[in-house]
DSSP file (Angstrom, degrees, kcal/mol; ACC not computed):
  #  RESIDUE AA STRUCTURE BP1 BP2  ACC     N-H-->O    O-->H-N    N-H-->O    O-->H-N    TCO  KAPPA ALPHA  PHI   PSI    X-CA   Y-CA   Z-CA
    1    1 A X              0   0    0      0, 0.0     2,-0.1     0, 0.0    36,-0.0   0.000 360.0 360.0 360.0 140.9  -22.1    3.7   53.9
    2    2 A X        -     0   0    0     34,-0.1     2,-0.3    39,-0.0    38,-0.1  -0.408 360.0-137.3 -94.4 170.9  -24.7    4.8   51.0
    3    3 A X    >>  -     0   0    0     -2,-0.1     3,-4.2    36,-0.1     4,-0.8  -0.998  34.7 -94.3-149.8 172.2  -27.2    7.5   51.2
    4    4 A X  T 34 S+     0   0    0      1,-0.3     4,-0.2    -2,-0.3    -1,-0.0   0.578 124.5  67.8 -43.3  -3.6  -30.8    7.5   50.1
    5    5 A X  T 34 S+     0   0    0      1,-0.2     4,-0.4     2,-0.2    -1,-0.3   0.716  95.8  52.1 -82.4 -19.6  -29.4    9.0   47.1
    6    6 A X  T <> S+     0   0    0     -3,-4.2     4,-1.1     1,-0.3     3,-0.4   0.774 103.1  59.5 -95.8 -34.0  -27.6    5.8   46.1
    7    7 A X  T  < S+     0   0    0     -4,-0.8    -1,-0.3     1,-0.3    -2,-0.2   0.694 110.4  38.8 -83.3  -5.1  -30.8    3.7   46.5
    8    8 A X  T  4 S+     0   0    0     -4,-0.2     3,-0.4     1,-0.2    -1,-0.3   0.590 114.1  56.0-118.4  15.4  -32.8    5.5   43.9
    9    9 A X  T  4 S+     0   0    0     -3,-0.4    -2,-0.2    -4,-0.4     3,-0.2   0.378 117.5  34.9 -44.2 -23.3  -29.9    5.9   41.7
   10   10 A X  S  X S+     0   0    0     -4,-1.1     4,-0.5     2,-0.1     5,-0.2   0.180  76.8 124.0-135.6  30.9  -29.4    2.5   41.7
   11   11 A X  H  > S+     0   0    0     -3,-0.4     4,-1.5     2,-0.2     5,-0.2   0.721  79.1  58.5 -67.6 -15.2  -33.3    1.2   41.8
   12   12 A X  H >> S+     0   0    0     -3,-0.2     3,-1.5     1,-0.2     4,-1.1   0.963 110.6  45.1 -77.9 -66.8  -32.7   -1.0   38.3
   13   13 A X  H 3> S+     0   0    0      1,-0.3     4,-0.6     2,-0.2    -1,-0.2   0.541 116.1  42.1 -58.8 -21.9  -29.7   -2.9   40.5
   14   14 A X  H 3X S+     0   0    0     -4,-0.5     4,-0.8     1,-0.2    -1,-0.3   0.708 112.0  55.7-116.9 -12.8  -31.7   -3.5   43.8
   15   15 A X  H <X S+     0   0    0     -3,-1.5     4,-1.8    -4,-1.5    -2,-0.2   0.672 108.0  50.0 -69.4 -18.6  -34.8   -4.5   41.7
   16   16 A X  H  X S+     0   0    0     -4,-1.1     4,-3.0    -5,-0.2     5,-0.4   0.836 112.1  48.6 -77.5 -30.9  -32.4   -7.3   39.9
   17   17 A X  H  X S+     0   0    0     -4,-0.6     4,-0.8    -5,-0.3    -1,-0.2   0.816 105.0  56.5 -89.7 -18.8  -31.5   -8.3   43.2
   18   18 A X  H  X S+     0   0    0     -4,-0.8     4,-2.3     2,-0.2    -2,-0.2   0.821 109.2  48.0 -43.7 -68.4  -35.1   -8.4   44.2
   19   19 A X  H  < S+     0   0    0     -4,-1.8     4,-0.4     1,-0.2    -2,-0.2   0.921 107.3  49.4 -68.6 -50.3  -35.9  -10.9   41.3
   20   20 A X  H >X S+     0   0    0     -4,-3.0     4,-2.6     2,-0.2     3,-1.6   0.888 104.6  58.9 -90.1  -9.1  -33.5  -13.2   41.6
   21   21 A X  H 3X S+     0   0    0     -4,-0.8     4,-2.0    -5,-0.4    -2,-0.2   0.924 104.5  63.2 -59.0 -54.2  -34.1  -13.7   45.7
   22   22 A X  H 3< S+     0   0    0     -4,-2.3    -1,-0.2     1,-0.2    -2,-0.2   0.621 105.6  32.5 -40.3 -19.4  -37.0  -14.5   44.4
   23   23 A X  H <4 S+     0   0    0     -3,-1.6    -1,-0.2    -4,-0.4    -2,-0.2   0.732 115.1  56.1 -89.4 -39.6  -36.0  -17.3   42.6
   24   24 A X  H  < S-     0   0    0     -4,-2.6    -2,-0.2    -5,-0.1    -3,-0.1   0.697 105.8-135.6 -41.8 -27.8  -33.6  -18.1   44.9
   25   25 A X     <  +     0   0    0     -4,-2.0     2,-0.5    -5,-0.2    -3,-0.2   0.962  47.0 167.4  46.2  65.6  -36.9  -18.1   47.6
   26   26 A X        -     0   0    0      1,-0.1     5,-0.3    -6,-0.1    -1,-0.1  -0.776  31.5-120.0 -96.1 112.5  -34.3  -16.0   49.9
   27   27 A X     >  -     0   0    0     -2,-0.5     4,-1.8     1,-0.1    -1,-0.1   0.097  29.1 -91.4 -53.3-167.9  -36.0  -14.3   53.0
   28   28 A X  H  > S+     0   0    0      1,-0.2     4,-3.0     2,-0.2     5,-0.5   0.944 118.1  56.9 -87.4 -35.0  -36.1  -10.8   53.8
   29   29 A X  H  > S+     0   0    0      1,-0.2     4,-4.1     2,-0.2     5,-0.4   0.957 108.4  45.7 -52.2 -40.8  -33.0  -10.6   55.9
   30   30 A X  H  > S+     0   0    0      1,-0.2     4,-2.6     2,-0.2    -1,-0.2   0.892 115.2  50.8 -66.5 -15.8  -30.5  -12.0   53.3
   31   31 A X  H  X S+     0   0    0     -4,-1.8     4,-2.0    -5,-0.3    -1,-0.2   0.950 111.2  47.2 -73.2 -34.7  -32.3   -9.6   50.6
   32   32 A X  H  X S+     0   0    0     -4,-3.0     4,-1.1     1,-0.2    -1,-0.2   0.811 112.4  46.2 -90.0 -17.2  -31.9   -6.6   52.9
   33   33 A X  H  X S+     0   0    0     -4,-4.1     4,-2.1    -5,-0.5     5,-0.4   0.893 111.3  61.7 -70.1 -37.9  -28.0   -7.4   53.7
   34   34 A X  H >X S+     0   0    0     -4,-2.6     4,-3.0    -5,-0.4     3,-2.5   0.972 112.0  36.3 -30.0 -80.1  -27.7   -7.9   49.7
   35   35 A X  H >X S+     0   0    0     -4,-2.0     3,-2.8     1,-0.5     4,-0.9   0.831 108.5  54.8 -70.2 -74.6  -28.6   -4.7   49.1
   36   36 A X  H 3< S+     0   0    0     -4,-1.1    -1,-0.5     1,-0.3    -2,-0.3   0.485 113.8  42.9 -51.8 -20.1  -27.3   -3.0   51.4
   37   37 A X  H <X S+     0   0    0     -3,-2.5     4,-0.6    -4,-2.1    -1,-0.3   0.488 113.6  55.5 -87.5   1.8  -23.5   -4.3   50.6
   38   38 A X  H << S+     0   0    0     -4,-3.0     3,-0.3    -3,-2.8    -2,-0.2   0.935 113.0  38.9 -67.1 -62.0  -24.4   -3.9   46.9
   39   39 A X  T  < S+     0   0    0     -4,-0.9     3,-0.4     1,-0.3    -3,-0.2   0.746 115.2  56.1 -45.1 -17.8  -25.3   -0.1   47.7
   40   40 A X  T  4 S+     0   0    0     -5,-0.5    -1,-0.3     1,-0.2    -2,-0.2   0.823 119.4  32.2 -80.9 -17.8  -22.2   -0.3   50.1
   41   41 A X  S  < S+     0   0    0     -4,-0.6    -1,-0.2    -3,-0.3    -2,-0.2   0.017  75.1 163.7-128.2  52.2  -20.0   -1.4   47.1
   42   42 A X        -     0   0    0     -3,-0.4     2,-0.1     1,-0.1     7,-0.1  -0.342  34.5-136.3 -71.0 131.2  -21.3    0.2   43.8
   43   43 A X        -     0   0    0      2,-0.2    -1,-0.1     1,-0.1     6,-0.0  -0.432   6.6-134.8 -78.9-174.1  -18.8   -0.1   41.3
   44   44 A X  S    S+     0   0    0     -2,-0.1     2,-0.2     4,-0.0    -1,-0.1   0.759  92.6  72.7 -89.6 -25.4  -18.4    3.4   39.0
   45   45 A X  S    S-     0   0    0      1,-0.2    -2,-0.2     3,-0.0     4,-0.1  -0.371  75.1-151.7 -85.3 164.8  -18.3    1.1   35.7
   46   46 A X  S    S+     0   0    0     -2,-0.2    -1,-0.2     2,-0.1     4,-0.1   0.656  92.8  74.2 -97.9 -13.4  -21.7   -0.3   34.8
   47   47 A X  S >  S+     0   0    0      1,-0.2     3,-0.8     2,-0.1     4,-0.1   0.881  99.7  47.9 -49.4 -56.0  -19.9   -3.3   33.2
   48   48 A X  T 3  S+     0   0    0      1,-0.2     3,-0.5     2,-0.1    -1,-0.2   0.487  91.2  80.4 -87.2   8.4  -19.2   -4.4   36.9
   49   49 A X  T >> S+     0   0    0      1,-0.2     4,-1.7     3,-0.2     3,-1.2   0.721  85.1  61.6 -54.9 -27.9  -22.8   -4.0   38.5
   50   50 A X  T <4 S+     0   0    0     -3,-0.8     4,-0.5     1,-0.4    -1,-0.2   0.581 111.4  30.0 -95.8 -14.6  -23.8   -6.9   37.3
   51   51 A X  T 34 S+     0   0    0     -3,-0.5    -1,-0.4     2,-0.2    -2,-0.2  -0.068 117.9  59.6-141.5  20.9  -21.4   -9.4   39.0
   52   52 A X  T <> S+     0   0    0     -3,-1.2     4,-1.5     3,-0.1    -2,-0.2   0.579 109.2  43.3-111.2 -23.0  -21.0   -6.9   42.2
   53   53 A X  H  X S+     0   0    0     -4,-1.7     4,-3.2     2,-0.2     5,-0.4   0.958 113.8  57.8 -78.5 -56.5  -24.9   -7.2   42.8
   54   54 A X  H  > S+     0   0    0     -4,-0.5     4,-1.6    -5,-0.3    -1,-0.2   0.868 109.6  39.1 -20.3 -76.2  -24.3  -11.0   42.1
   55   55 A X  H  > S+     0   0    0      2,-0.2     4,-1.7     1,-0.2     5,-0.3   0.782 109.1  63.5 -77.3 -31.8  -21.8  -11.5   44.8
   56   56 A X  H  X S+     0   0    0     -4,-1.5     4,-1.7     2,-0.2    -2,-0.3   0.922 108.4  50.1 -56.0 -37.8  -23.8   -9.1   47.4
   57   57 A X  H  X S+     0   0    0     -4,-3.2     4,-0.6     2,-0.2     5,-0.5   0.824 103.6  47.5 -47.6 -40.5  -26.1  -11.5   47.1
   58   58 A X  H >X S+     0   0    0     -4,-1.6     4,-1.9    -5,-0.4     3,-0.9   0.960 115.7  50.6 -72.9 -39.0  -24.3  -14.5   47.6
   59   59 A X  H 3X S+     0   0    0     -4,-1.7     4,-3.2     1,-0.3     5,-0.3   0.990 108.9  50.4 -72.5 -52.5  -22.7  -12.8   50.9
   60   60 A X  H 3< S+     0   0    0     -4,-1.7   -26,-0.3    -5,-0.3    -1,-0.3   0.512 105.8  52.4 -79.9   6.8  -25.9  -11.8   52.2
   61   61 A X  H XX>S+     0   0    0     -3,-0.9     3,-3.0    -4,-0.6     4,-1.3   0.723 115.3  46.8 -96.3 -64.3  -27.4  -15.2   51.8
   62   62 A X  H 3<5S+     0   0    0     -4,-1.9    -2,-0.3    -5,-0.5     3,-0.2   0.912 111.4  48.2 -53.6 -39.1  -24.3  -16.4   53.7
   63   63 A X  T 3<5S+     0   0    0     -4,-3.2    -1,-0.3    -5,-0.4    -3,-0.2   0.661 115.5  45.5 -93.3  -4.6  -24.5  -13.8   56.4
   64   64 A X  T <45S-     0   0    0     -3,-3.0    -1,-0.3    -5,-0.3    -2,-0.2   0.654 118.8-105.9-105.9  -2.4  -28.2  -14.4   56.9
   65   65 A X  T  <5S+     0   0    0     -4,-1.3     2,-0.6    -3,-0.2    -3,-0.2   0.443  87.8 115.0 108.2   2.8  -28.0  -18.1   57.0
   66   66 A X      < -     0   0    0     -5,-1.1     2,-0.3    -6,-0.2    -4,-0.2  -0.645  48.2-168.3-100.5  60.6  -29.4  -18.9   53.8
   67   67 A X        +     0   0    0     -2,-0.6     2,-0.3    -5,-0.2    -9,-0.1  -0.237  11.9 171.6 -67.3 109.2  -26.3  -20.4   52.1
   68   68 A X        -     0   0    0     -2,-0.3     2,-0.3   -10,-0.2    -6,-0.2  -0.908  40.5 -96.1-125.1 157.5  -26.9  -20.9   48.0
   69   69 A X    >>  -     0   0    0     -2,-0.3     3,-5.2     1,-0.1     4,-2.7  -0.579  21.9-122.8 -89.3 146.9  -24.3  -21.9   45.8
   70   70 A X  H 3> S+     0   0    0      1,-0.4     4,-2.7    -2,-0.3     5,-0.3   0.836 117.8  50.8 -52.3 -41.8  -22.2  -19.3   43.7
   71   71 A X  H 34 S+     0   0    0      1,-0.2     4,-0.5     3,-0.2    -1,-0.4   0.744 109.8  45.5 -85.2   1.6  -23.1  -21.1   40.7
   72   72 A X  H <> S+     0   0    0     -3,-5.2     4,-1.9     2,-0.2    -1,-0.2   0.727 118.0  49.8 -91.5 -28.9  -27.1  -21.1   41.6
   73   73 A X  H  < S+     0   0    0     -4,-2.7     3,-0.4     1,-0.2     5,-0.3   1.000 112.1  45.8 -55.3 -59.8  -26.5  -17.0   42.5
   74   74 A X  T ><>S+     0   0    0     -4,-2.7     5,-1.9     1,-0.2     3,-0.6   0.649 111.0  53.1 -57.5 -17.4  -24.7  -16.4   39.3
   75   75 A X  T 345S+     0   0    0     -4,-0.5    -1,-0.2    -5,-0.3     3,-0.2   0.904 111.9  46.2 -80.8 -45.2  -27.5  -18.3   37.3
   76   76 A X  T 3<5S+     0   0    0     -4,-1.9    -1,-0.2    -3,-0.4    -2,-0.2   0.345 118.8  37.1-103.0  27.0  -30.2  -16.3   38.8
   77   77 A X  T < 5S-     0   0    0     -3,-0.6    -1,-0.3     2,-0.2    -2,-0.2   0.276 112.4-120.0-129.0  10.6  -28.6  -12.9   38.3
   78   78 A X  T   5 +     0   0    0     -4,-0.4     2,-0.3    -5,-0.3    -3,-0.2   0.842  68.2 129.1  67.1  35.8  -27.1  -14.0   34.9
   79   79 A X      < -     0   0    0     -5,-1.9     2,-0.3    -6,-0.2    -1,-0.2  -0.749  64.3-107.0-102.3 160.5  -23.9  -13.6   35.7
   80   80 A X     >  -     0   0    0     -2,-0.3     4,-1.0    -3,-0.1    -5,-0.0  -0.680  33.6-122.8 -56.2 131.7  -20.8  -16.0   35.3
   81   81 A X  H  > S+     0   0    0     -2,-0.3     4,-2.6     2,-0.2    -7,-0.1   0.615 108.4  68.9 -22.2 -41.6  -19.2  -17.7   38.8
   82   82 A X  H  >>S+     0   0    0      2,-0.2     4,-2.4     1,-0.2     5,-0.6   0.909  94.6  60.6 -50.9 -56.0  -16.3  -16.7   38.7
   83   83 A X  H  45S+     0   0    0      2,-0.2     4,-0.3     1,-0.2    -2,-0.2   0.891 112.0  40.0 -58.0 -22.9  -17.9  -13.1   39.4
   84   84 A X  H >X5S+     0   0    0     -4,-1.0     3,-4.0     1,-0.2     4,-1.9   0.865 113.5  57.2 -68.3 -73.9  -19.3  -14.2   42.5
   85   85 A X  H 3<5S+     0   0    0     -4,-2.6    -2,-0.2     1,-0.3    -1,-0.2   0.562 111.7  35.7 -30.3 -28.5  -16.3  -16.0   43.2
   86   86 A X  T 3<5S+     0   0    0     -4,-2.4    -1,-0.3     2,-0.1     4,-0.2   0.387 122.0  53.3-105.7 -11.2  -13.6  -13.1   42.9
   87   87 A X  T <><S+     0   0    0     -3,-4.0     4,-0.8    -5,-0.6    -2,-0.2   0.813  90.7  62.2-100.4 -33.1  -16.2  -10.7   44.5
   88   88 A X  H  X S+     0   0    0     -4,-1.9     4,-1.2     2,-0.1    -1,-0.1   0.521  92.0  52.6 -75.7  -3.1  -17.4  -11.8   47.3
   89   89 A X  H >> S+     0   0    0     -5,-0.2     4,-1.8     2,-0.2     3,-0.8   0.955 110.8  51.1 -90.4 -84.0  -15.1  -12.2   49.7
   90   90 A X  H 3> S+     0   0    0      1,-0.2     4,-2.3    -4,-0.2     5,-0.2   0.703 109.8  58.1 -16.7 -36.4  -13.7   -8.4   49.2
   91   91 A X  H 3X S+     0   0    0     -4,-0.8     4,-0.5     2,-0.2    -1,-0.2   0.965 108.3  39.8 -71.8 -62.5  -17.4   -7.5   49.5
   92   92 A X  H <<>S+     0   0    0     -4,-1.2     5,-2.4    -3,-0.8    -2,-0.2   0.816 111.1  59.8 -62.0 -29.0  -17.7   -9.0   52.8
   93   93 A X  H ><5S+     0   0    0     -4,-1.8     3,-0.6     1,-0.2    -2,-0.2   0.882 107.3  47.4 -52.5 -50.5  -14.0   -7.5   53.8
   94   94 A X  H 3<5S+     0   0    0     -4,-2.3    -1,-0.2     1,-0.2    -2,-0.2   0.686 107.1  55.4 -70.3 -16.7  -15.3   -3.8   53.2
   95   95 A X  T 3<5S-     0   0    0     -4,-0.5    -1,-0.2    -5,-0.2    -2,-0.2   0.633 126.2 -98.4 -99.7  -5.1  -18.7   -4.5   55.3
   96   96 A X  T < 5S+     0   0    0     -3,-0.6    -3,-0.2     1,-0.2     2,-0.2   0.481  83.5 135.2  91.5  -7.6  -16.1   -5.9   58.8
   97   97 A X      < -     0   0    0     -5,-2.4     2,-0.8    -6,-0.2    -1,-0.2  -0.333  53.7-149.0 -34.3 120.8  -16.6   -8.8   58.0
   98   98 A X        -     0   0    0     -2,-0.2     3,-0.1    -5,-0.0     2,-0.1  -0.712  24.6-137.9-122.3 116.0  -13.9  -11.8   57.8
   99   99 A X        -     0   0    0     -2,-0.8   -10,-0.1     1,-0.2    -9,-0.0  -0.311  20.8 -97.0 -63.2 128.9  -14.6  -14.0   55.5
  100  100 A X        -     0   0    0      1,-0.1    -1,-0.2    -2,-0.1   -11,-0.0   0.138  23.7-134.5 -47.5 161.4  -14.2  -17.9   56.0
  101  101 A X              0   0    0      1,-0.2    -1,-0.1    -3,-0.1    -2,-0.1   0.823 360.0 360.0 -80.5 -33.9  -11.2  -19.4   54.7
  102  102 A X              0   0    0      0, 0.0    -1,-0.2     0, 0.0    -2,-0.1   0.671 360.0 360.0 -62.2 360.0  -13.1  -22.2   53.1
């Protein structure tokens, strides 16, 4: 769980996430489960924000129904794939989630 402290500490990250649903043309549920497991899973480095916001996105387009592919997430948060790929899953693990096997 975050607390309101974490969302304006971390308003450059949930604006990033902001922009690319917006390219993505992601509705509002998958943006507000994005954000809310980004905030649930901030890393401490700032190296790894960038590719944990990445892969809260990609989960929360999957968990609202809006499925886009890791490499169209990572393009529009400017991230590599891989970082979705190796992140998301974990992401979803911490939230109760069980992630498909595919």
């Amino acid at each position: 769980m975050y607390s309101a402290r974490d969302r304006v500490e971390q308003e450059e990250w949930l604006v990033e996430i902001e922009r690319a649903a917006d390219s993505l043309d992601l509705g509002a549920d998958a943006r507000s489960t994005a954000e809310d497991l980004f905030l649930s899973n901030v890393p401490e480095s700032e190296r790894s924000k960038p590719a944990v916001a990445a892969a809260a996105l990609y989960a929360g387009a999957l968990l609202a129904g809006e499925e886009r592919s890791q490499t169209n997430v990572a393009d529009a948060m400017d991230v590599s794939r891989l970082s979705v790929q190796q992140r998301w899953k974990p992401i979803l693990e911490s939230a109760g989630f069980r992630p498909p096997s595919w």
